[in-house]
C-alpha positions in Angstrom: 0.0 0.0 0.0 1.1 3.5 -0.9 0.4 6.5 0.9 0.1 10.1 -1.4 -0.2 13.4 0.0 -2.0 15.8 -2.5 -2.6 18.8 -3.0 -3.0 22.7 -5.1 -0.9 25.7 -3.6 0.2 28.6 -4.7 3.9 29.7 -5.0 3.7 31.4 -1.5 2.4 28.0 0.0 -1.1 29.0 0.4 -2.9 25.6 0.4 -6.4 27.0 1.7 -8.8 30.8 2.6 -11.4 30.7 4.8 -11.7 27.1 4.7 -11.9 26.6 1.1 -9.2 26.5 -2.3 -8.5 30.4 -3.1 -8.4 29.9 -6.7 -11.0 27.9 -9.4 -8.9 25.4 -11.1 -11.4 22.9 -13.1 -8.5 20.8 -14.1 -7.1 20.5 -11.3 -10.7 19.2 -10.0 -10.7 16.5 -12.6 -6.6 15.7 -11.9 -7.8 15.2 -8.5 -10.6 12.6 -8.8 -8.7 10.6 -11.2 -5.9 10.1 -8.7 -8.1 9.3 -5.8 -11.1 7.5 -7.2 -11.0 3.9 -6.0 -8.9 4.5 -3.3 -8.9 5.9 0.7 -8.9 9.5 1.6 -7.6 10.7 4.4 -8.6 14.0 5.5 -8.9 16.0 8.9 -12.1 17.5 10.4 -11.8 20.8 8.6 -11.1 19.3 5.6 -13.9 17.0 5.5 -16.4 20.3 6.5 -15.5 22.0 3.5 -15.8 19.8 1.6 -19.3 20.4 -1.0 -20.2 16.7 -1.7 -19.8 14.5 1.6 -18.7 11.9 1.5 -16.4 12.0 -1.8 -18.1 9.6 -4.2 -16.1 6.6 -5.5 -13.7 6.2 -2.5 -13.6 5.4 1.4 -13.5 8.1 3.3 -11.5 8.5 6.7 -11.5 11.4 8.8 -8.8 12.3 11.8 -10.2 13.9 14.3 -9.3 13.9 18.3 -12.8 14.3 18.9 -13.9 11.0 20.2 -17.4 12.2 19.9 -17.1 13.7 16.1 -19.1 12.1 13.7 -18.9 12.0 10.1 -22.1 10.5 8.2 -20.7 8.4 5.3 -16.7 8.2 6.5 -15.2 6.6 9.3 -13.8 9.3 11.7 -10.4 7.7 13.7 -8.0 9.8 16.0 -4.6 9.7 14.2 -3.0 9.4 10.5 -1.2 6.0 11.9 -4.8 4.6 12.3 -5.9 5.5 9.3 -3.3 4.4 7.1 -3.3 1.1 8.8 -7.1 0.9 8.2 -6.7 1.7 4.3 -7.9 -0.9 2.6 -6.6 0.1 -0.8 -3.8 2.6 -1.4 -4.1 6.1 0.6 -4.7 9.6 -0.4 -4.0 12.2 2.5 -5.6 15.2 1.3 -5.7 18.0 4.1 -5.4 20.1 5.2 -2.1 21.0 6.8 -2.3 18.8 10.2 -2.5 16.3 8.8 -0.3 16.6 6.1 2.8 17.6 8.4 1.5 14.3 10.3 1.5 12.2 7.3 4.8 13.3 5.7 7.1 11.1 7.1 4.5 8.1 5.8 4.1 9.3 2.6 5.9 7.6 -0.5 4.8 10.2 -3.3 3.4 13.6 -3.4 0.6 14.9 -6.4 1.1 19.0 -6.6 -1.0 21.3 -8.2 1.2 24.4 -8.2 -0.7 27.6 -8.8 2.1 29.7 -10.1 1.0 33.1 -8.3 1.4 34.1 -5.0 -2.1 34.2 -3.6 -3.7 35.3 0.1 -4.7 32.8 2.7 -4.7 31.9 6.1 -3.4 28.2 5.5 0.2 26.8 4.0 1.8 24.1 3.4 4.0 22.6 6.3 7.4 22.9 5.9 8.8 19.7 3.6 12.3 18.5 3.5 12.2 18.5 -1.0 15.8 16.7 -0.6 14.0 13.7 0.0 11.8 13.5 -2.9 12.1 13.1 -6.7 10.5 15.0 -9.1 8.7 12.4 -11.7 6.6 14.7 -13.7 5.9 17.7 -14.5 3.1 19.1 -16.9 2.7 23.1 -16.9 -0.7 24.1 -17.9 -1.1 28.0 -19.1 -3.8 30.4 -18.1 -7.4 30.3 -20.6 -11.0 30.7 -20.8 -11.6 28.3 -17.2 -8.3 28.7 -15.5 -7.4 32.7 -14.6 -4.2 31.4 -13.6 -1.3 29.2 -15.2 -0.6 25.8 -13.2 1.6 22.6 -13.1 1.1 19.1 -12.1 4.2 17.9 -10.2 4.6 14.4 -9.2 7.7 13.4 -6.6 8.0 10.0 -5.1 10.4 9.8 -1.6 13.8 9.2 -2.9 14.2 6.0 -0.8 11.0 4.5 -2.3 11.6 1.1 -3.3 7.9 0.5 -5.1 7.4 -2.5 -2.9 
């Protein structure tokens, strides 16, 4: 099983406003159910409140929260990123926010980005990540057009100690 952290920030390492994206980013959208679909997402509490379809369609759900009492109708709510990777029944997909992300970054064997090249406002980043241990794999720019105000990348890095076992 493989654990992959992902998510859309902008240069500045906004990853989130108000508890929602800053930006409109379609493709990014569609990038993002195609790598998660089938799979286990792993979200905190926030995360899982702003989301606008609950659960997400096509995957299980798993939320971290320290609230014992915290419920979440249609995912299964557990009290650390260690319990719910080990509960993944199918490769992993932390997707937020940034608790849970610095939690989850020493488990993580590749990382999806969606860089939003501008620096945009926000009132959550991106937790500080050591790049030295990951390998850029791909990279696909995307320019600004009719649905995207803003040009933006896909960037793929797996840990550089990742065996693929």
């Amino acid at each position: 099983m493989t654990l992959t952290l992902v998510w859309a920030m902008a240069e500045n390492g906004v990853i989130g406003r108000s508890g929602d994206l800053p930006w409109s980013l379609p493709d990014d959208l569609a990038r993002f159910k195609k790598i998660t679909h089938g799979g286990t997402v792993i979200m905190g509490r926030k995360t899982w409140e702003s989301l606008h379809i609950q659960p997400l369609p096509g995957r299980t759900n798993l939320v971290v929260s320290r609230n014992s009492e915290f419920e979440a109708e249609g995912a299964t709510v557990v009290s650390s990123v260690e319990e719910a990777v080990e509960s993944a029944l199918s490769d992993a997909f932390c997707i937020g926010g940034a608790q849970v992300f610095a939690a989850s970054i020493d488990l993580a064997t590749h990382i999806k980005v969606t860089m939003v090249h501008n620096e945009i406002e926000g009132d959550v980043y991106v937790p500080p990540i050591d790049w030295d241990q990951w390998l850029m794999t791909s990279e696909e720019f995307h320019p600004a057009d009719d649905r995207h105000v803003v040009p933006f990348s896909f960037l793929s890095y797996d840990r550089a100690s990742y065996s693929g076992r």
